[in-house]
mmCIF entry with sequence, helices, sheets and N, C-alpha, C, O atoms, coordinates in Angstrom:
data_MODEL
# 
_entry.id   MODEL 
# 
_entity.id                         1 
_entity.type                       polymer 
_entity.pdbx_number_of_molecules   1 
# 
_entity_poly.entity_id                      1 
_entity_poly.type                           'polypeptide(L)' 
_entity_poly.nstd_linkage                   no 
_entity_poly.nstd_monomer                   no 
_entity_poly.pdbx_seq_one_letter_code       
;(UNK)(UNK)(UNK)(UNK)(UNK)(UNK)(UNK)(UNK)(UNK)(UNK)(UNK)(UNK)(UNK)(UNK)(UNK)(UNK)
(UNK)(UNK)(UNK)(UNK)(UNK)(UNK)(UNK)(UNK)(UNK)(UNK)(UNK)(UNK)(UNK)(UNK)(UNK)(UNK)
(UNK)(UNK)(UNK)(UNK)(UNK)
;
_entity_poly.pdbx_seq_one_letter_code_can   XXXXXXXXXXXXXXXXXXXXXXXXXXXXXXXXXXXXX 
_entity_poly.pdbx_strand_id                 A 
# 
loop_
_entity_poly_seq.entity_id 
_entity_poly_seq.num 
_entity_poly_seq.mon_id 
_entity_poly_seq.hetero 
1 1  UNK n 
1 2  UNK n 
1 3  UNK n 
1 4  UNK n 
1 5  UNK n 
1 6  UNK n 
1 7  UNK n 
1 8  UNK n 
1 9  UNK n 
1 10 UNK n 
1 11 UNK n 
1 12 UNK n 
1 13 UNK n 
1 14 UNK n 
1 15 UNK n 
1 16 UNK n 
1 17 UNK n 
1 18 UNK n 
1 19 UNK n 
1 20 UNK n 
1 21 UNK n 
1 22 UNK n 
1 23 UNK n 
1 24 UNK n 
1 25 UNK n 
1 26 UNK n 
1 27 UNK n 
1 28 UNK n 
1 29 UNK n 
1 30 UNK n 
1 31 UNK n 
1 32 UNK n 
1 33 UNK n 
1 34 UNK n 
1 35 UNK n 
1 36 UNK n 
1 37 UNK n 
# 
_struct_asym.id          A 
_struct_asym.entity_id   1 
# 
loop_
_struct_conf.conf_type_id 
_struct_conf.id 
_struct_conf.pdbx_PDB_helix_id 
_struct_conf.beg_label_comp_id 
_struct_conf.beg_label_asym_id 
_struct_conf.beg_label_seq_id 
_struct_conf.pdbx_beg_PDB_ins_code 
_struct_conf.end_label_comp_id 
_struct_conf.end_label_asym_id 
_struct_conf.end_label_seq_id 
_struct_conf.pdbx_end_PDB_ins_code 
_struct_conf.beg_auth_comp_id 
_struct_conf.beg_auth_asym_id 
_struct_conf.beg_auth_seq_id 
_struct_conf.end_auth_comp_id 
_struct_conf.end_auth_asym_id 
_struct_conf.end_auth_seq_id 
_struct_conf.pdbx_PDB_helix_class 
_struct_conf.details 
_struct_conf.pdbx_PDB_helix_length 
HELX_P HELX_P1 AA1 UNK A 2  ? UNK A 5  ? UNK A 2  UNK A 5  1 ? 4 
HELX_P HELX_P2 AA2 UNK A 18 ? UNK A 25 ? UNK A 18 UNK A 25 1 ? 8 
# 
_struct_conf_type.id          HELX_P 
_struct_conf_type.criteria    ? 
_struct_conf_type.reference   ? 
# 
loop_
_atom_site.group_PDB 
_atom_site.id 
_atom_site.type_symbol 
_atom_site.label_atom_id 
_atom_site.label_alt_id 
_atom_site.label_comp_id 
_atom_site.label_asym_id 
_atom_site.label_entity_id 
_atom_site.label_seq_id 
_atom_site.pdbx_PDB_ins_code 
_atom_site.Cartn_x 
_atom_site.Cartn_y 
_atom_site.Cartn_z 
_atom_site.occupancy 
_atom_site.B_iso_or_equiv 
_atom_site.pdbx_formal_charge 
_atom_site.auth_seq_id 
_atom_site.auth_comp_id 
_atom_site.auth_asym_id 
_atom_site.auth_atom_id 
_atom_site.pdbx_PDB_model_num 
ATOM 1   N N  . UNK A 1 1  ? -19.851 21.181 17.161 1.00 0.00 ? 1  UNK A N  1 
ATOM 2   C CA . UNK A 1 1  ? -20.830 20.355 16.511 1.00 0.00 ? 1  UNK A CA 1 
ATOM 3   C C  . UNK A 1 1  ? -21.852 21.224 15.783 1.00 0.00 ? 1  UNK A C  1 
ATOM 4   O O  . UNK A 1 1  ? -22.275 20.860 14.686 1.00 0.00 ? 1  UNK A O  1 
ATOM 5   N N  . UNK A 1 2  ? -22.295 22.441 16.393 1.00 0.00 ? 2  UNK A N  1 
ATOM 6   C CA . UNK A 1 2  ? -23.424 23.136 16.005 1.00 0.00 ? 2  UNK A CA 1 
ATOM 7   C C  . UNK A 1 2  ? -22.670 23.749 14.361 1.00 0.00 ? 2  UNK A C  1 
ATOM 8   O O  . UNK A 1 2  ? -23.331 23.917 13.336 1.00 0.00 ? 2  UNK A O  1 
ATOM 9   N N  . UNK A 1 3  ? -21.138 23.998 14.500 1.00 0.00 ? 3  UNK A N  1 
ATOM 10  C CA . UNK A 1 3  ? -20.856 25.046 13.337 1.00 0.00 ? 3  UNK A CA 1 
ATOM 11  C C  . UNK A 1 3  ? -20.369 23.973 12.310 1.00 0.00 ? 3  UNK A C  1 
ATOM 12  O O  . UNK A 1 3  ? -20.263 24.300 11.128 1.00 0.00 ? 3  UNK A O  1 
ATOM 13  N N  . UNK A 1 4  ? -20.047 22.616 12.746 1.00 0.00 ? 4  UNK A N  1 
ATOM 14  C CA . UNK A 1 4  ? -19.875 21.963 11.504 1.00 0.00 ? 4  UNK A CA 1 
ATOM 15  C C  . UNK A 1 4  ? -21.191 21.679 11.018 1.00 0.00 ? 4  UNK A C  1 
ATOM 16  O O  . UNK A 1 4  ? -21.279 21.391 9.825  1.00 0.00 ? 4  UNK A O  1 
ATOM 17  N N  . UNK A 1 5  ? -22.640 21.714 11.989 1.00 0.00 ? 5  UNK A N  1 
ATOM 18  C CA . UNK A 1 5  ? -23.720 20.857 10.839 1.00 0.00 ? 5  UNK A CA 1 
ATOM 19  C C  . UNK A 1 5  ? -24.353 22.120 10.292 1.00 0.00 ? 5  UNK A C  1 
ATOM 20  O O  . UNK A 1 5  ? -25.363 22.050 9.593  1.00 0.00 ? 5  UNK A O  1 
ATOM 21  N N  . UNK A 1 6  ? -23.701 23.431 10.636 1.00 0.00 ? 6  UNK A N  1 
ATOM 22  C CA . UNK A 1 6  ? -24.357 24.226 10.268 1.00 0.00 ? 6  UNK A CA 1 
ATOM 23  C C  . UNK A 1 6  ? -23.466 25.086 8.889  1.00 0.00 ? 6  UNK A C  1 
ATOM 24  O O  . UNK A 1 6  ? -23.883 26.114 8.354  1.00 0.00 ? 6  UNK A O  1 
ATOM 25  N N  . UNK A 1 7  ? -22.210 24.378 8.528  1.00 0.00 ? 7  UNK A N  1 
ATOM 26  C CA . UNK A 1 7  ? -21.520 24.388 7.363  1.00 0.00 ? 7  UNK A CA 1 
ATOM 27  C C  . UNK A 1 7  ? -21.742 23.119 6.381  1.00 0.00 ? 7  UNK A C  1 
ATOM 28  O O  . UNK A 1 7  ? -21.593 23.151 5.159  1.00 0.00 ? 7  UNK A O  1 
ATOM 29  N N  . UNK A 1 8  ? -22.092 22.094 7.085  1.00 0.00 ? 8  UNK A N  1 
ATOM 30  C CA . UNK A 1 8  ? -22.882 20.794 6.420  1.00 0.00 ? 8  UNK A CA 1 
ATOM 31  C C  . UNK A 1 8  ? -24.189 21.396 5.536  1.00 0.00 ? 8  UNK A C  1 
ATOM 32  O O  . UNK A 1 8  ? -24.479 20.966 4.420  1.00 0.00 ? 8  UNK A O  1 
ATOM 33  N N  . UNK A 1 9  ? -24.662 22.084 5.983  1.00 0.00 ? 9  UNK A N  1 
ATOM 34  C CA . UNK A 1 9  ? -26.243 22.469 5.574  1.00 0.00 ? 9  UNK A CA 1 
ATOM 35  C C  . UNK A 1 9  ? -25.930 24.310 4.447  1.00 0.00 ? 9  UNK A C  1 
ATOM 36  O O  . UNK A 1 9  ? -26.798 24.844 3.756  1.00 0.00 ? 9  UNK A O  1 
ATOM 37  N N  . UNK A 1 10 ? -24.950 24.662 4.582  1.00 0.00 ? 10 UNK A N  1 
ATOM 38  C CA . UNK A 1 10 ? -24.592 25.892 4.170  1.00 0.00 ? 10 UNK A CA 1 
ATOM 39  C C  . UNK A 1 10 ? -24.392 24.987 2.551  1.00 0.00 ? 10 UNK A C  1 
ATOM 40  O O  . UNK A 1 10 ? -23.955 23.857 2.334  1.00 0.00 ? 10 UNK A O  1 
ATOM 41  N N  . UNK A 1 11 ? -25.026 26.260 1.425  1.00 0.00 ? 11 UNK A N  1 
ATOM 42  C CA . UNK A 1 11 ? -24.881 25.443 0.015  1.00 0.00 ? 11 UNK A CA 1 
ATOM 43  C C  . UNK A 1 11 ? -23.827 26.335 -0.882 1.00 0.00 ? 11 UNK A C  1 
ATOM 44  O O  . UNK A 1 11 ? -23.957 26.551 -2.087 1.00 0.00 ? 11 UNK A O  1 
ATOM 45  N N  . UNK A 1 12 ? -22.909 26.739 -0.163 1.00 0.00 ? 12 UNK A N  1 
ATOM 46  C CA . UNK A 1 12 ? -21.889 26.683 -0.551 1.00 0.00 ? 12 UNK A CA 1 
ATOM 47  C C  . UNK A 1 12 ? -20.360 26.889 -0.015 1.00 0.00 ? 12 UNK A C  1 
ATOM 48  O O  . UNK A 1 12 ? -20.106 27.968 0.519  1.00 0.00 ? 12 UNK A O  1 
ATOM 49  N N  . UNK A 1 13 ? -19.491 26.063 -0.112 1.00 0.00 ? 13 UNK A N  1 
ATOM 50  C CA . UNK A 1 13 ? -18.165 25.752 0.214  1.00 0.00 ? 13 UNK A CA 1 
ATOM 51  C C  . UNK A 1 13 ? -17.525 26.940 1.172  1.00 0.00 ? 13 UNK A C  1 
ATOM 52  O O  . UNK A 1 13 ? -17.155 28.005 0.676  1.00 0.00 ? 13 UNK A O  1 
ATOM 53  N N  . UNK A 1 14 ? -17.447 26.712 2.337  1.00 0.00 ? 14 UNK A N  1 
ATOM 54  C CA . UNK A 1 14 ? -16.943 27.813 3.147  1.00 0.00 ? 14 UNK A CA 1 
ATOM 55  C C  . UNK A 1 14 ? -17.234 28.920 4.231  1.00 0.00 ? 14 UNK A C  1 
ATOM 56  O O  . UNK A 1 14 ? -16.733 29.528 5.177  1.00 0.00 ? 14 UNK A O  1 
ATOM 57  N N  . UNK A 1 15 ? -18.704 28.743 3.251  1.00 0.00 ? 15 UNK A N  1 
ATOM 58  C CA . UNK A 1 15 ? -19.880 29.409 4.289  1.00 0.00 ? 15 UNK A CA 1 
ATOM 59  C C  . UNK A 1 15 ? -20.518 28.152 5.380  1.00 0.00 ? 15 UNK A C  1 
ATOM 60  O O  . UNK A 1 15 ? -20.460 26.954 5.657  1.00 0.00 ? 15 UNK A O  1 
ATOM 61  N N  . UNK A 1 16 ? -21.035 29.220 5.669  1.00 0.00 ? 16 UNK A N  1 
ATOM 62  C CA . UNK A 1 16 ? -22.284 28.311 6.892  1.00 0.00 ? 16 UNK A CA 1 
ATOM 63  C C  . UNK A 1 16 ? -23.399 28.878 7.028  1.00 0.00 ? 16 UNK A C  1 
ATOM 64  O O  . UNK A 1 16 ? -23.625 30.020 6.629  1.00 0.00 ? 16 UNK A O  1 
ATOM 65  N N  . UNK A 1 17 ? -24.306 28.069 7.667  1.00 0.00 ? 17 UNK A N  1 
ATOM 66  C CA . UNK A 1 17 ? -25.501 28.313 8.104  1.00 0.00 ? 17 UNK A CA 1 
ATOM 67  C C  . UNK A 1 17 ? -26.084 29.226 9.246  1.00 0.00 ? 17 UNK A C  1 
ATOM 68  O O  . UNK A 1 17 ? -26.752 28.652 10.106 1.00 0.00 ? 17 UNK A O  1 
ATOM 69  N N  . UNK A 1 18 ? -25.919 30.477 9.338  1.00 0.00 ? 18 UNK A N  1 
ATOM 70  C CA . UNK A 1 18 ? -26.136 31.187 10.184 1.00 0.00 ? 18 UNK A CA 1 
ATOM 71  C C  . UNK A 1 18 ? -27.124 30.891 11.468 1.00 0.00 ? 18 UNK A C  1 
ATOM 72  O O  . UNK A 1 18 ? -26.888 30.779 12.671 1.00 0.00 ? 18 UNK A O  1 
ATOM 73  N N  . UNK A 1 19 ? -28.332 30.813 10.691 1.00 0.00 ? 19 UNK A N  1 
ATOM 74  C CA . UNK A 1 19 ? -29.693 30.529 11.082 1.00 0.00 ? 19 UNK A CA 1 
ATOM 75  C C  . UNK A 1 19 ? -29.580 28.950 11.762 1.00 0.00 ? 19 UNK A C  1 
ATOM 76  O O  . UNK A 1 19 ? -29.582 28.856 12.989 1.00 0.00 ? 19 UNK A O  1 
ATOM 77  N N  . UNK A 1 20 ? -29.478 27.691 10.891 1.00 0.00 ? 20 UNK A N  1 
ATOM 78  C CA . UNK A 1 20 ? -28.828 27.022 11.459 1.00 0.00 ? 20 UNK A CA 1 
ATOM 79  C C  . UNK A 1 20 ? -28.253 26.443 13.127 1.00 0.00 ? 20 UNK A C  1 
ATOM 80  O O  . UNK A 1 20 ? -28.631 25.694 14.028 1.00 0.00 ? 20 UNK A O  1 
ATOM 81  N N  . UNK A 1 21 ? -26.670 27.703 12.666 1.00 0.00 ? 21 UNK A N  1 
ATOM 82  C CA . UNK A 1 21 ? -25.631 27.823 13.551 1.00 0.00 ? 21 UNK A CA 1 
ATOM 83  C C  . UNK A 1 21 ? -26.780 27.979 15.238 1.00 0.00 ? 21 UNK A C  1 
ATOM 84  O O  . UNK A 1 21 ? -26.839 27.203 16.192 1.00 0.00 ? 21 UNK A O  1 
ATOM 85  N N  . UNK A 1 22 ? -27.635 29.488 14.954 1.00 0.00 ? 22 UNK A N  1 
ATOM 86  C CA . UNK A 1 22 ? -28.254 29.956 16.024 1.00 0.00 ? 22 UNK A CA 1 
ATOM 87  C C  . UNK A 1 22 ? -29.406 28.434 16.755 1.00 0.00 ? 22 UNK A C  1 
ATOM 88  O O  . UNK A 1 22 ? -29.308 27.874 17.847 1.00 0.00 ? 22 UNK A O  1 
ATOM 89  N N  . UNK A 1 23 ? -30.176 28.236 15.872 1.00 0.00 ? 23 UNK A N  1 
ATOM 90  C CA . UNK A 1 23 ? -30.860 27.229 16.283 1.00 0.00 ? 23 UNK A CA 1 
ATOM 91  C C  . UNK A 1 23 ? -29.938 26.341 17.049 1.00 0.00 ? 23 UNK A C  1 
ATOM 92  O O  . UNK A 1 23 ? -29.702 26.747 18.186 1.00 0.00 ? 23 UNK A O  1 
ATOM 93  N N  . UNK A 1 24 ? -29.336 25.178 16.684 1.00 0.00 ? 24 UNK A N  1 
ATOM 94  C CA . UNK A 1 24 ? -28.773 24.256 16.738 1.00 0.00 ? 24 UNK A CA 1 
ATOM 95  C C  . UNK A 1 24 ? -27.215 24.733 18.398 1.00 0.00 ? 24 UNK A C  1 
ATOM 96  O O  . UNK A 1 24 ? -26.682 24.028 19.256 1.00 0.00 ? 24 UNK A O  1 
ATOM 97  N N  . UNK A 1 25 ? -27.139 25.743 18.147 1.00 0.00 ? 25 UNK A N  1 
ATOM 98  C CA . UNK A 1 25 ? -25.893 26.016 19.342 1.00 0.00 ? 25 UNK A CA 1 
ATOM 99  C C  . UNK A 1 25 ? -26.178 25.958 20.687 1.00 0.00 ? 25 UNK A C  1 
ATOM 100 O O  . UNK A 1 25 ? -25.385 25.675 21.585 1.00 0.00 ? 25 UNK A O  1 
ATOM 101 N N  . UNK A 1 26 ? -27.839 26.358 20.834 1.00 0.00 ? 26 UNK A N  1 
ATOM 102 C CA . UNK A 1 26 ? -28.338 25.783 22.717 1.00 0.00 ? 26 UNK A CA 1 
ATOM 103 C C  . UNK A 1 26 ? -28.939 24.865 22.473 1.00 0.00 ? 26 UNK A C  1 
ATOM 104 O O  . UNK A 1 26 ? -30.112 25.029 22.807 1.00 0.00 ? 26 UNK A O  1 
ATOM 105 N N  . UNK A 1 27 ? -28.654 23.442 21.817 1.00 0.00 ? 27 UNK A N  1 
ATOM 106 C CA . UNK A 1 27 ? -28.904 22.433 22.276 1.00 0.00 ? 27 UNK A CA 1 
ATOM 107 C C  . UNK A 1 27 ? -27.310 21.584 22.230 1.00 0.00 ? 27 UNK A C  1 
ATOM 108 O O  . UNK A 1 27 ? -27.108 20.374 22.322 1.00 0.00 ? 27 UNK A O  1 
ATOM 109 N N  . UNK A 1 28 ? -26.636 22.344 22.112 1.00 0.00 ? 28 UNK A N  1 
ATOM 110 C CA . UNK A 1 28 ? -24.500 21.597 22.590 1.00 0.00 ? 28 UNK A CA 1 
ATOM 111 C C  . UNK A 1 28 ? -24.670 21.498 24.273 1.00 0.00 ? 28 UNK A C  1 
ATOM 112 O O  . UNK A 1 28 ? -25.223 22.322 25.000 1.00 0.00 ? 28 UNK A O  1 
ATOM 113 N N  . UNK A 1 29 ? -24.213 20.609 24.543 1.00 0.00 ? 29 UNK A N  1 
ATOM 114 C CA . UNK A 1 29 ? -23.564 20.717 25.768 1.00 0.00 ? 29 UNK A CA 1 
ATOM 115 C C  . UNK A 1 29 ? -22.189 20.336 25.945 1.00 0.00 ? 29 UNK A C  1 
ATOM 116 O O  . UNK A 1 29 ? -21.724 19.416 25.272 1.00 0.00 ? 29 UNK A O  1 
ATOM 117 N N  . UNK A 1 30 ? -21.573 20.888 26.693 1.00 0.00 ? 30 UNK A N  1 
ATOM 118 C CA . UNK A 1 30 ? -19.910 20.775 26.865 1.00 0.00 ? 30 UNK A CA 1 
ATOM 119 C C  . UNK A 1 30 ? -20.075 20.384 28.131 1.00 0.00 ? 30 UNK A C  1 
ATOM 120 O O  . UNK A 1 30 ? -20.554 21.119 28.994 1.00 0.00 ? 30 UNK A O  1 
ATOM 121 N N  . UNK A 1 31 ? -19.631 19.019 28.359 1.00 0.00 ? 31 UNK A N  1 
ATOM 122 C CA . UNK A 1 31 ? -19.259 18.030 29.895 1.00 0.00 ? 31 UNK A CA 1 
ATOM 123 C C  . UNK A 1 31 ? -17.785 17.636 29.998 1.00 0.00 ? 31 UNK A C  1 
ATOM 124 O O  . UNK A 1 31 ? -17.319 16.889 29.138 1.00 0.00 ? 31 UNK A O  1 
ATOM 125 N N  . UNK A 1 32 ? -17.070 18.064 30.933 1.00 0.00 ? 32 UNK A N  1 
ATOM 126 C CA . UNK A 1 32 ? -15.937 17.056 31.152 1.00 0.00 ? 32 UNK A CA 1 
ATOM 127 C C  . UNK A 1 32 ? -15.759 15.738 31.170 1.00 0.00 ? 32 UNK A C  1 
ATOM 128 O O  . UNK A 1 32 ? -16.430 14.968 31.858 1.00 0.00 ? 32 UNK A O  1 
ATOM 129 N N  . UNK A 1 33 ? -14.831 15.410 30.400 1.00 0.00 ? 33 UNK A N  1 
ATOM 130 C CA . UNK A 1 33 ? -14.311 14.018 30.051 1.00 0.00 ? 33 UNK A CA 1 
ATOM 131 C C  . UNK A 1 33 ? -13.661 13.147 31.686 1.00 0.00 ? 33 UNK A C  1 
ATOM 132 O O  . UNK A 1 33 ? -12.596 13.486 32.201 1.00 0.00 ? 33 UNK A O  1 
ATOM 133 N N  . UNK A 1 34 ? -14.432 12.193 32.180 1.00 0.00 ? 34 UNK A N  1 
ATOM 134 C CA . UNK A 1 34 ? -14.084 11.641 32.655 1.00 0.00 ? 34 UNK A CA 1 
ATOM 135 C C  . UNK A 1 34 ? -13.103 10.507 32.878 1.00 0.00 ? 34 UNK A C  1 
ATOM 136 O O  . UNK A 1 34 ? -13.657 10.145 31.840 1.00 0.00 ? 34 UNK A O  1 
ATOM 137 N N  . UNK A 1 35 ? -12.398 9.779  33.116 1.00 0.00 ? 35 UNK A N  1 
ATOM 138 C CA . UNK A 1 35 ? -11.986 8.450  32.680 1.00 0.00 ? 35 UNK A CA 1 
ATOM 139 C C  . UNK A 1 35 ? -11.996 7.603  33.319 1.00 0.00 ? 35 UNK A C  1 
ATOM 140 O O  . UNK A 1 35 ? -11.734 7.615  34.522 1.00 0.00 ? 35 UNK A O  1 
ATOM 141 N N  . UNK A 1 36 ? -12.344 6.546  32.573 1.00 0.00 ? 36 UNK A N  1 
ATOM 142 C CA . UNK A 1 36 ? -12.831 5.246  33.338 1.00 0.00 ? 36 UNK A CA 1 
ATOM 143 C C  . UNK A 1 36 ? -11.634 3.977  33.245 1.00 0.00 ? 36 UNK A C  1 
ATOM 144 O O  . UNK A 1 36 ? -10.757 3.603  32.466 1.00 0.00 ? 36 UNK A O  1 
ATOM 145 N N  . UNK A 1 37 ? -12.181 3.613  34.495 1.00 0.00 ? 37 UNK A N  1 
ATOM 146 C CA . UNK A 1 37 ? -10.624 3.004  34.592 1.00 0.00 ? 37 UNK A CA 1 
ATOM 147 C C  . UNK A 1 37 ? -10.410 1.216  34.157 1.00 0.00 ? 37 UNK A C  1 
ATOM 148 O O  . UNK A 1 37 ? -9.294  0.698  34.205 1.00 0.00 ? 37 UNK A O  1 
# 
């Protein structure tokens, strides 16, 4: 999530947002998928 909004925000095609990337990557959290039944 962090490296697509941080290629969303990059102004041009391919690159990314470094600065961005850094900000935005400790606020991801990765939880296991539970399933509900």
């Amino acid at each position: 999530m962090a490296l697509s909004t941080a290629t969303v925000l990059a102004p041009t095609a391919g690159e990314f947002d470094a600065t961005a990337y850094a900000e935005l990557l400790p606020r991801v959290t990765v939880e296991p998928h539970t399933q509900t039944p």
